[in-house]
C-alpha positions in Angstrom: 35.1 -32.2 -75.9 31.7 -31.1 -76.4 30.7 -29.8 -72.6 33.8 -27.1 -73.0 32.3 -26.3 -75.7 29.0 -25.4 -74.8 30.6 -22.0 -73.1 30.5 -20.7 -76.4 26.6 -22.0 -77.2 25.6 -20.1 -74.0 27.8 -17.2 -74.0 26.4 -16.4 -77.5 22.8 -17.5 -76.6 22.6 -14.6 -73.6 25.1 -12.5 -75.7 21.9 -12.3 -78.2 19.5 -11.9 -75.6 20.6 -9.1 -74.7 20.2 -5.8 -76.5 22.1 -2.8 -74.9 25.8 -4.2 -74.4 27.6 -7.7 -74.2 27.8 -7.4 -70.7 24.2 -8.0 -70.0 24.1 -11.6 -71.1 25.7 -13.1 -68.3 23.2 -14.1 -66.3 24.9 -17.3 -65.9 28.4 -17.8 -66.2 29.8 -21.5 -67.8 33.5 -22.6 -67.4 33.8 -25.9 -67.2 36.7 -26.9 -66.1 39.2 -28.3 -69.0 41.1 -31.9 -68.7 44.2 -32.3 -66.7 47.1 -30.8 -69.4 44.5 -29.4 -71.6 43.4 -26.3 -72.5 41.0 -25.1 -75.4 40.5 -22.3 -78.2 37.9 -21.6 -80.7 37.6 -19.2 -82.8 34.7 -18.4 -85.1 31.8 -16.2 -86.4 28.5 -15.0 -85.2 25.5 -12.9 -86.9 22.9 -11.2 -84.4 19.6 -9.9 -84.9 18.5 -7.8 -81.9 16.3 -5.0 -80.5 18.1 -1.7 -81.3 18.5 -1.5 -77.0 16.3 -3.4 -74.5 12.8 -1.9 -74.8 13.2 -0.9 -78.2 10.7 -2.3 -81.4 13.8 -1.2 -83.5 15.8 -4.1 -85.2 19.6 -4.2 -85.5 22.0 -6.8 -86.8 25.6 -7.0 -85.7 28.9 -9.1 -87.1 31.4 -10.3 -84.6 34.0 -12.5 -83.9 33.8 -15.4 -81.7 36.7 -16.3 -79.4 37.2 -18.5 -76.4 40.3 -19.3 -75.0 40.3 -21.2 -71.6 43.7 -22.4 -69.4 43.3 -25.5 -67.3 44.7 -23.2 -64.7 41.0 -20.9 -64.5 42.5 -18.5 -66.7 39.8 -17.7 -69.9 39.6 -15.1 -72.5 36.4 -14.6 -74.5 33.9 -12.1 -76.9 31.2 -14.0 -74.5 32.7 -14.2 -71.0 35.4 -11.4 -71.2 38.8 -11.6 -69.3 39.2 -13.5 -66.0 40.0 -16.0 -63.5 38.4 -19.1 -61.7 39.8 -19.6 -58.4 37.5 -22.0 -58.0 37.2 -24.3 -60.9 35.2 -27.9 -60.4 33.0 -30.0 -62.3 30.5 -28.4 -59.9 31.7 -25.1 -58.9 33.2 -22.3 -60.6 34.1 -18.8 -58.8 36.1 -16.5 -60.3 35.9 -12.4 -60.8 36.3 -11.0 -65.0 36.4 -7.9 -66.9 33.8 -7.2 -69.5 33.4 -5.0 -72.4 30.0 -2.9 -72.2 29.6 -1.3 -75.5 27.1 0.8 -75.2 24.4 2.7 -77.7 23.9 5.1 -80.4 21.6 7.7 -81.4 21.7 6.7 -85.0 20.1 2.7 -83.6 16.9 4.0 -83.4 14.6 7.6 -84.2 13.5 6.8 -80.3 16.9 7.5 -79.4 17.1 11.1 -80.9 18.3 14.1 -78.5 19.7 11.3 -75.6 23.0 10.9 -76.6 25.0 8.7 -77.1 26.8 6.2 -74.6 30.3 5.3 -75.1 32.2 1.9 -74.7 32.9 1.1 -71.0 34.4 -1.8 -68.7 32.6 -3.8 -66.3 34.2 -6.1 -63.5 32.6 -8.9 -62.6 32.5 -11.4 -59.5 30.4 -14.8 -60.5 29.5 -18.2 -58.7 27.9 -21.2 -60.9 26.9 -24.4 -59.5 25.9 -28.0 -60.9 23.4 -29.6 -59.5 23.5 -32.6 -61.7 25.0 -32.4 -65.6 21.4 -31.5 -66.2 21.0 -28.6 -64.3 23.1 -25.2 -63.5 22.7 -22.7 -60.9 24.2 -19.2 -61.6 25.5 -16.2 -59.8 26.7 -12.6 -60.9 27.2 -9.6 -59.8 28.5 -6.7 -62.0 29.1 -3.0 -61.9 31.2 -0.1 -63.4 30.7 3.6 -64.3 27.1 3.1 -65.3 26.4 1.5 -62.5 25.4 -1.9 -60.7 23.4 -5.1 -62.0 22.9 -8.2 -60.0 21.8 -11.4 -61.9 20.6 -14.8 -60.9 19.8 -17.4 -63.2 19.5 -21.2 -64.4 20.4 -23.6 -66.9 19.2 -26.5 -68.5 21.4 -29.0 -70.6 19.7 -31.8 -72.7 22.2 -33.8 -74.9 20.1 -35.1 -78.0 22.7 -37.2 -79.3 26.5 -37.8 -80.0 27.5 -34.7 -81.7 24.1 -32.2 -81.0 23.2 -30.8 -77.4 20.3 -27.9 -76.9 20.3 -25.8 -73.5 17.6 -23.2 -71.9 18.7 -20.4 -70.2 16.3 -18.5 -68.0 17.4 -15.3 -65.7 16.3 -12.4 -64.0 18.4 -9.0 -64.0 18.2 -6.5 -61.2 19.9 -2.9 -61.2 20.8 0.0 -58.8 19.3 3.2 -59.9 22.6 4.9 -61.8 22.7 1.9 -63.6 18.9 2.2 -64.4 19.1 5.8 -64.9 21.7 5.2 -67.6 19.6 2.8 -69.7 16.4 4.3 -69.1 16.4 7.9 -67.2 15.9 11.0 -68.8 17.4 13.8 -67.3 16.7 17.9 -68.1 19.3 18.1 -71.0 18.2 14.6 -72.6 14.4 15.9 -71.6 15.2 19.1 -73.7 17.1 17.7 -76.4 14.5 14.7 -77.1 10.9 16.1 -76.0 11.0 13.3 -73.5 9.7 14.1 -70.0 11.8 13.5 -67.1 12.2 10.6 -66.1 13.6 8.9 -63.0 13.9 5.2 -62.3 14.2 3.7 -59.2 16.5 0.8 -58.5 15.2 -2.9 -58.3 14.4 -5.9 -61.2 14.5 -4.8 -64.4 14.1 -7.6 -67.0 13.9 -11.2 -67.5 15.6 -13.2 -70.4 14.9 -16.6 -71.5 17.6 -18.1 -74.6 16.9 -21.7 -76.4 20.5 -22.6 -78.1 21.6 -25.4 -79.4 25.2 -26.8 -81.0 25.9 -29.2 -83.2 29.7 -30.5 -84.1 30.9 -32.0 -87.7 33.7 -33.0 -89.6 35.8 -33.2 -86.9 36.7 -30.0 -85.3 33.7 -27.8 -86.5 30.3 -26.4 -84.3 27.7 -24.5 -85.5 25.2 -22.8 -83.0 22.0 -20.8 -83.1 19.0 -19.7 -81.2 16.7 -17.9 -80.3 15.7 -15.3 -76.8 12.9 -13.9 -75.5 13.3 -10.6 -73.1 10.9 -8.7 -71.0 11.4 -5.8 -69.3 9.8 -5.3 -65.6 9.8 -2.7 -63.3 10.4 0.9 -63.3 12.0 0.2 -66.9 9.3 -0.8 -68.4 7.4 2.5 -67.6 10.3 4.1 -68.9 9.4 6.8 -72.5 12.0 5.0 -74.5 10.9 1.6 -73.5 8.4 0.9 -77.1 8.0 -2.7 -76.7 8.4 -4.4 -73.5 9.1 -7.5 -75.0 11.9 -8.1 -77.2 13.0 -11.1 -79.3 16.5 -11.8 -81.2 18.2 -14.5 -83.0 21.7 -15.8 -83.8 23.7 -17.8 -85.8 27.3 -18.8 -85.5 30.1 -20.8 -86.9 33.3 -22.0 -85.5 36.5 -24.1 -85.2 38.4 -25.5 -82.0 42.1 -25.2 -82.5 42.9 -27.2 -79.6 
């Protein structure tokens, strides 16, 4: 049972690399496919430490719950990989298309956010394709978009099981955006330019940052995983010239705990 599991090791591990909204972690999606008549749950914990939003030198932490349900049909519910479907769903492929929740940020995260506003919770969809090259190595896929926007991301994973019980994966991706998308997280417009004393700026579309997670999980007494890591980020691009953008590279941490049901 441990490959399932690692979904929730590298849903949490980009989760934390991320710092303006869960949808931004999924450079890389993993579903491996449950057993013939099985499905799984877990439920758990998770503490994050994170850049107040992607560019910031701002530190937030955040409490959450973790779930992750997957059906051996393709269908999986999670905090990490949202709602969704794999029509294809192989121990080497996995395409499917997912709802994600995209929460946002708020003035009161940082003093660099003052006079922009706030953004609100939204919903992103989601199309994805991963694909094993060996039980070593993943290839990833995803492209995402919604109100704010459109981000493409392309990634790659590398699994190393260090014994019985304890696995450790890497996680390296790029991120590229349209430029609503980078106008939302990094534009300032007249009214934010008034508001904030901020000159106006306008990205263009095109890459805009690259994130590297090291997680790791480790089962015991039976049922029981506990994961952490640690992620490295680096905005590129026309973000990174951006007047909110304080530190172009950002590092966050995480810790979780959890139990599979079934």
């Amino acid at each position: 049972m441990t490959r399932p599991l690692l979904t929730a090791s590298i849903a949490v591990a980009c989760l934390m690399a991320s710092a303006p909204s869960w949808a931004q972690y999924q450079g890389i999606v993993s579903l491996p496919p449950v057993g013939p008549g099985d499905s799984r749950l877990l439920l758990g914990g998770a503490a994050i430490v994170r850049p107040a939003y992607l560019g910031s030198d701002d530190t937030v932490w955040t409490a959450l719950p973790y779930i992750d349900y997957a059906h051996r049909n393709g269908f999986f519910a999670s905090t990490g990989s949202g709602i969704g479907y794999s029509f294809v769903n192989t121990a080497s492929n996995q395409i499917g298309a997912r709802l994600i929740p995209r929460f946002g940020r708020r003035e009161s995260q940082s003093s660099d956010l003052r006079g922009m506003g706030d953004i609100g919770f939204g919903v992103e969809a989601s199309v994805y394709w991963t694909h094993a090259l060996s039980r070593a190595w993943t290839l990833g896929l995803n492209v995402r978009g919604g109100s704010r926007g459109a981000e493409f991301d392309a990634g790659v994973r590398r699994d190393l099981q260090l014994g019985p019980a304890t696995r450790l994966s890497v996680t390296g991706y790029l991120t590229a955006a349209n430029s609503r998308s980078q106008q939302s997280a990094f534009g300032v417009d007249a009214g934010q330019s008034l508001a904030s004393g901020y000159a106006p700026y306008a990205p263009s579309g095109g890459l805009r940052n690259a994130q590297l997670a090291v997680s790791a999980n480790h089962f015991f007494a039976g049922r029981w995983i506990a994961i952490g890591g640690v992620g490295l980020g680096r905005v590129l691009g026309d973000s990174a010239d951006s007047p909110l953008v304080r530190d172009r590279t950002n590092a966050s941490a995480f810790a979780a705990i959890g139990y599979q049901l079934f």
